[in-house]
C-alpha positions in Angstrom: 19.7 5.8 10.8 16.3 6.9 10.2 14.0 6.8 13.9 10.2 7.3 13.5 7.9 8.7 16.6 5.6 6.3 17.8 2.7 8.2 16.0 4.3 7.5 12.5 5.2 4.1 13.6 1.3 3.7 14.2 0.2 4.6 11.1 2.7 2.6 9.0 1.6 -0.5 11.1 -2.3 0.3 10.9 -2.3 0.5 14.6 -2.9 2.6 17.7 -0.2 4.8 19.4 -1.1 2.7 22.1 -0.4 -0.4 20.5 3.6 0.4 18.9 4.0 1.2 23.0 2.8 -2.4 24.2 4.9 -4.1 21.5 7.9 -1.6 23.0 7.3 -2.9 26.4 7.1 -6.5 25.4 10.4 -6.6 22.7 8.6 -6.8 19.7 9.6 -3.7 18.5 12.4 -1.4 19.5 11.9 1.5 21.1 14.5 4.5 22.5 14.2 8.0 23.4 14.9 10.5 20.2 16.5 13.7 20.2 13.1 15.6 21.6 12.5 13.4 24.3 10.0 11.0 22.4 10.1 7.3 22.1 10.8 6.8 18.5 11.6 3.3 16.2 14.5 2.6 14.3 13.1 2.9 10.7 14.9 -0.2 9.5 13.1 -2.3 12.3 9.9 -0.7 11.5 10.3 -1.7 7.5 11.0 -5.4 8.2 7.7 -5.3 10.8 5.6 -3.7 8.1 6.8 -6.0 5.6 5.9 -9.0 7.6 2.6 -7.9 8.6 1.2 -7.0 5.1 -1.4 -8.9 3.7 -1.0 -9.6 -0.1 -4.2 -11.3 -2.0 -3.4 -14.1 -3.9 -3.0 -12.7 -8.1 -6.3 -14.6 -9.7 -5.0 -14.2 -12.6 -2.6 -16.7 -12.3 -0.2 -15.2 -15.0 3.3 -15.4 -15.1 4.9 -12.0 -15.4 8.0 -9.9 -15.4 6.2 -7.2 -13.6 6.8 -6.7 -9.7 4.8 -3.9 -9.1 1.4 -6.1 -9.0 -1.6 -4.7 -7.3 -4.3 -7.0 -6.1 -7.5 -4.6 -5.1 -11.8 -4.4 -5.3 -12.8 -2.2 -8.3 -14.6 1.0 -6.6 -15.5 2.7 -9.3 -16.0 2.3 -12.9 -16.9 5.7 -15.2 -17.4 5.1 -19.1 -18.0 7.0 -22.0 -18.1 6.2 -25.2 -14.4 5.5 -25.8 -12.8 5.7 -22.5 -12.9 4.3 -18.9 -11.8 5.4 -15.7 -11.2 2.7 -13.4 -10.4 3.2 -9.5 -8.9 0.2 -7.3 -8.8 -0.2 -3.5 -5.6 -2.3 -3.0 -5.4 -2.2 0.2 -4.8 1.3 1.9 -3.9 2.5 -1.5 -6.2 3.9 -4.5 -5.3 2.8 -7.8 -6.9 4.7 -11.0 -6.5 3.7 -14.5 -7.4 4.9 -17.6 -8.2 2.6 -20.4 -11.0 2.1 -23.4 -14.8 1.1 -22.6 -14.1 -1.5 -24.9 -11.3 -3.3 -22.5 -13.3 -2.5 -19.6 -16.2 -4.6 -21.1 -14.1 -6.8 -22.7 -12.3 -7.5 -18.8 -16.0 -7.7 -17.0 -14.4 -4.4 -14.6 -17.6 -3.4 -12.4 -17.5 -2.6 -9.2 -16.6 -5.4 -6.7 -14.9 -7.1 -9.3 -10.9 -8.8 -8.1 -8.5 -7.2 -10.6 -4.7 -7.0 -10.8 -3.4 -3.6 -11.4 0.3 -3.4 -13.3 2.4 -0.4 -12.6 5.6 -0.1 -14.9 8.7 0.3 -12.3 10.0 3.0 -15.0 7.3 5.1 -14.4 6.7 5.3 -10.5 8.1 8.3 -9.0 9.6 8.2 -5.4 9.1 11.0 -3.1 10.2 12.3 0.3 9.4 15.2 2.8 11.1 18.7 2.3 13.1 19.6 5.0 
């Protein structure tokens, strides 16, 4: 079982220290005391809460897709050259960047403070954990 310090728990939630202790005291989330001494949260509990919590924009582009790794964000930045783009998302906490042709970036409208959809490929999305 993985168990999370209330600090960690925090961040994952978008919320104060403070805050994960409050929803300990009032049962909303688990709480026990870890190895060290600290209050930490069982890490299974802690998924489900974040999972409920998120908030996931509506796709606009209303497409019907075998993709599951859809990212609804605000373009940030667009930077062009002659033949290629670089386009940066904000979905959400996380920064997308993709690289594509000026003519597709016209072609899609992609300017700053435009909605778009970003499509990552399961096959390529490597998963990572902390070293020991």
């Amino acid at each position: 079982m993985s168990l999370l310090p209330v600090a960690d728990a925090a961040h994952f939630l978008g919320v104060s220290d403070d805050t994960v202790r409050r929803w300990i005291s009032s049962g909303r989330l688990t709480g026990s005391k870890g190895p060290s001494g600290q209050t930490v949260v069982d890490g299974v509990e802690l998924a489900e809460l974040v999972k409920k919590q998120s908030v996931h924009p509506a796709d606009p582009t209303g497409v019907m897709s075998s993709a599951r790794n859809r990212f609804v964000g605000l373009v940030t930045s667009v930077t062009s050259d002659k033949v290629m783009s670089q386009v940066e998302l904000q979905c959400g906490p996380h920064r997308v960047v993709s690289l594509m042709s000026t003519e597709a970036v016209e072609d899609l409208g992609l300017v700053p403070g435009s909605v778009a959809t970003a499509v990552v490929k399961s096959t390529n999305v490597m998963v990572e954990v902390p070293g020991a």
